[in-house]
C-alpha positions in Angstrom: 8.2 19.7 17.3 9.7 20.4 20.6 7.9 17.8 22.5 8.4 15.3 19.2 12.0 15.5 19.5 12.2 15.2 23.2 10.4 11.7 22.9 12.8 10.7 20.0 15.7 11.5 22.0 14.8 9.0 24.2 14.2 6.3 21.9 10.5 6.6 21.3 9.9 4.9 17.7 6.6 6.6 17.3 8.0 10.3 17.9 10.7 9.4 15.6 9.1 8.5 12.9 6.6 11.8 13.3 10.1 13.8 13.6 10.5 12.3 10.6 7.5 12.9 8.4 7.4 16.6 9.7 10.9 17.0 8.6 10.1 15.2 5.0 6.7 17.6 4.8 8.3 20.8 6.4 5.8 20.7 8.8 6.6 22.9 11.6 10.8 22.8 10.6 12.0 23.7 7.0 12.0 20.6 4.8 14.9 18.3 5.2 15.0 14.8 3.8 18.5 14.4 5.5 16.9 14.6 8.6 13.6 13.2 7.3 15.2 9.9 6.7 17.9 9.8 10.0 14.7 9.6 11.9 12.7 7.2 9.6 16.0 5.0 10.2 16.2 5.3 13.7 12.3 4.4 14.2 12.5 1.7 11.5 15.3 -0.2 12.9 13.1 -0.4 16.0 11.0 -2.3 14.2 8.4 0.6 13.5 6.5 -0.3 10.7 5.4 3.3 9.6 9.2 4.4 9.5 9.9 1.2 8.0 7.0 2.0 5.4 8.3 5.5 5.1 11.9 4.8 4.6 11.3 2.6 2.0 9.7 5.2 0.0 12.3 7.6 0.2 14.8 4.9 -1.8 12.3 3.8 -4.1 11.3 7.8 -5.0 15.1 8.6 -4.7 14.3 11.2 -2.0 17.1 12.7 0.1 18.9 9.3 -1.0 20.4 7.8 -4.3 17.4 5.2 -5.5 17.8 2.0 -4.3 15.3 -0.7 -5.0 16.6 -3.3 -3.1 16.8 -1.2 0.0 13.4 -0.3 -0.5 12.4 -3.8 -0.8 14.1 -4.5 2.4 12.3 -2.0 4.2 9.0 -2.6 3.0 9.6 -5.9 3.5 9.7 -5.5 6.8 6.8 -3.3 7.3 4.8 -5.7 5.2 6.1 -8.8 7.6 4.3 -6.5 10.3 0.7 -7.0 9.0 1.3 -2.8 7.3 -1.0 -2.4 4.4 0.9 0.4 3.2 4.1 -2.0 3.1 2.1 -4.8 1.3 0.7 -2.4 -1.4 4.6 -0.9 -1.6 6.0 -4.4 -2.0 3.3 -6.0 -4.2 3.8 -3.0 -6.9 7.8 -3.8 -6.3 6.7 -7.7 -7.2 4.1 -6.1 -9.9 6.9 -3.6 -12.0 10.0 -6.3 -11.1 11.8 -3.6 -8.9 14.6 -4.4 -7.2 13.8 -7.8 -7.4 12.8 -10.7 -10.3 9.0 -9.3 -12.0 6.4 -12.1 -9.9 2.3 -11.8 -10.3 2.4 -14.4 -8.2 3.7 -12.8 -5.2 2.4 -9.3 -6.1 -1.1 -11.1 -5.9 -0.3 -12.3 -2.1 0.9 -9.0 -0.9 -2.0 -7.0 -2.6 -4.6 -9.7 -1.0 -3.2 -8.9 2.1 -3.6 -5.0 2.0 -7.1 -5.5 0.0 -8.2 -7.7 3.1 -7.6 -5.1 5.4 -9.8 -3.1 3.4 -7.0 -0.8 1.9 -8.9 0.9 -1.6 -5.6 1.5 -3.3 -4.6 -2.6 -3.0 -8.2 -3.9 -3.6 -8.1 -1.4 -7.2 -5.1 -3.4 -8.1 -6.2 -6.5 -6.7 -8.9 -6.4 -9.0 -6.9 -5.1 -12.0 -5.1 -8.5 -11.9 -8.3 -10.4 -11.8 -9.7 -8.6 -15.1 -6.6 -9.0 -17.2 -5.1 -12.6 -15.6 -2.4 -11.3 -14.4 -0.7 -14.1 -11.9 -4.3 -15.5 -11.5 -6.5 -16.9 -14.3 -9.3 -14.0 -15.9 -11.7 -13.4 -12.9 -14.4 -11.0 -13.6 -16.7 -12.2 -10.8 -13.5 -11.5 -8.5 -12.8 -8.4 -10.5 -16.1 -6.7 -9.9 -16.6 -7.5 -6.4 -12.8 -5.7 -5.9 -13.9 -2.9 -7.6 -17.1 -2.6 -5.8 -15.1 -2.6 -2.6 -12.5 0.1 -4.1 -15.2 2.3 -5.0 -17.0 2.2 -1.4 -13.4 3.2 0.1 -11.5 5.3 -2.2 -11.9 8.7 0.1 -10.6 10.8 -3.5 -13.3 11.3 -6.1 -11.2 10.6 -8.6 -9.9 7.1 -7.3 -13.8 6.4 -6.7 -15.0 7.6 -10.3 -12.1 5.4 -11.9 -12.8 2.2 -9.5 -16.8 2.8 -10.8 -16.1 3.2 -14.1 -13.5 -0.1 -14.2 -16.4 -1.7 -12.1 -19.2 -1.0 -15.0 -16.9 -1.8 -17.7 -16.3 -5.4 -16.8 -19.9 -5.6 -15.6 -20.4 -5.5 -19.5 -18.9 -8.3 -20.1 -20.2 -10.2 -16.9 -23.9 -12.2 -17.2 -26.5 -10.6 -15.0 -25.8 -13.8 -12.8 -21.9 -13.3 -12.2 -23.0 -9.4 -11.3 -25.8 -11.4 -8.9 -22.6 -13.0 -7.5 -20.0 -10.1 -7.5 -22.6 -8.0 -5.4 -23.3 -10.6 -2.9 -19.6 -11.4 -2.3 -18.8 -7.9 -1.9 -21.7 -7.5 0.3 -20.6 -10.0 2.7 -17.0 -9.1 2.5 -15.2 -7.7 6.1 -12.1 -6.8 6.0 -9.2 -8.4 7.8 -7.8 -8.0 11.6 -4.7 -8.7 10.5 -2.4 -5.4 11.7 
């Protein structure tokens, strides 16, 4: 902590932002969101994405802050314009729920697409969701399964992984043993994105 704050008393965007999730953890200082999101501001309006990222989640969770969808819109906006996956998936479930800002499947599609290119589990589940049920996009199950596939190789939780296997093998029911031919091998030759 004492070498973290040193470097964000100089500025450093990086140390701030780590200031700032060991104060919104308690890691190494008692828990403070006050203090958690001073520093998250400091290093976001540097342009951090991270802090940006992190920010952002404190207003939409109402942490240390009243809730505020359109600031946390505007920050994840921002990390999201950064090539951040975590500030895609944060503002394609903003587009998704219609929080803070007019419901669009359209747009929630883009940003998930974006974090599920860069190979990000939690956005290629979702991604894949919208594919099943049509959402934004017409009924894809070819696209569906090979999303799922992908989740399912990523997800580091077992849980996550169980759920993205079991969504997997339920629309693989419904798929012909040639659109399951063609999920796999899309999946297969899938690499993620260089985007960040």
């Amino acid at each position: 902590m004492e070498w973290y704050r040193k470097a964000a008393e100089q500025g450093l965007a990086r140390a701030e932002c780590g200031l700032g999730i060991n104060y919104s953890l308690g890691r190494g200082v008692v828990r403070d969101d006050a203090e958690a999101i001073k520093w998250f501001r400091r290093a976001a309006e540097q342009g951090y994405a991270e802090a940006q990222y992190d920010l952002a989640t404190m207003y939409i969770d109402g942490t240390g802050v009243p809730q505020d969808y359109t600031a946390a819109l505007k920050w994840f906006r921002k990390a999201a314009e950064q090539g951040d996956s975590d500030g895609q998936q944060g503002l394609a479930l903003m587009y998704l729920n219609g929080q803070g800002v007019q419901q669009d499947y359209t747009e929630a599609l883009k940003w998930y697409r974006l974090a599920a290119d860069q190979g990000y589990a939690s956005a290629q589940a979702m991604l894949d969701d919208m594919y099943a049920e049509g959402r934004g996009i017409p009924q894809n199950y070819i696209q569906a399964h090979m999303w799922w596939n992908l989740a399912a190789s990523r997800h580091e939780d077992a849980k996550d992984r169980a759920g993205a296997v079991h969504n997997r093998d339920t629309v693989a029911a419904q798929m012909t043993p040639a659109q399951i031919a063609e999920a796999q091998r899309l999946a297969s030759e899938w690499k993620p994105s260089t985007q960040k």
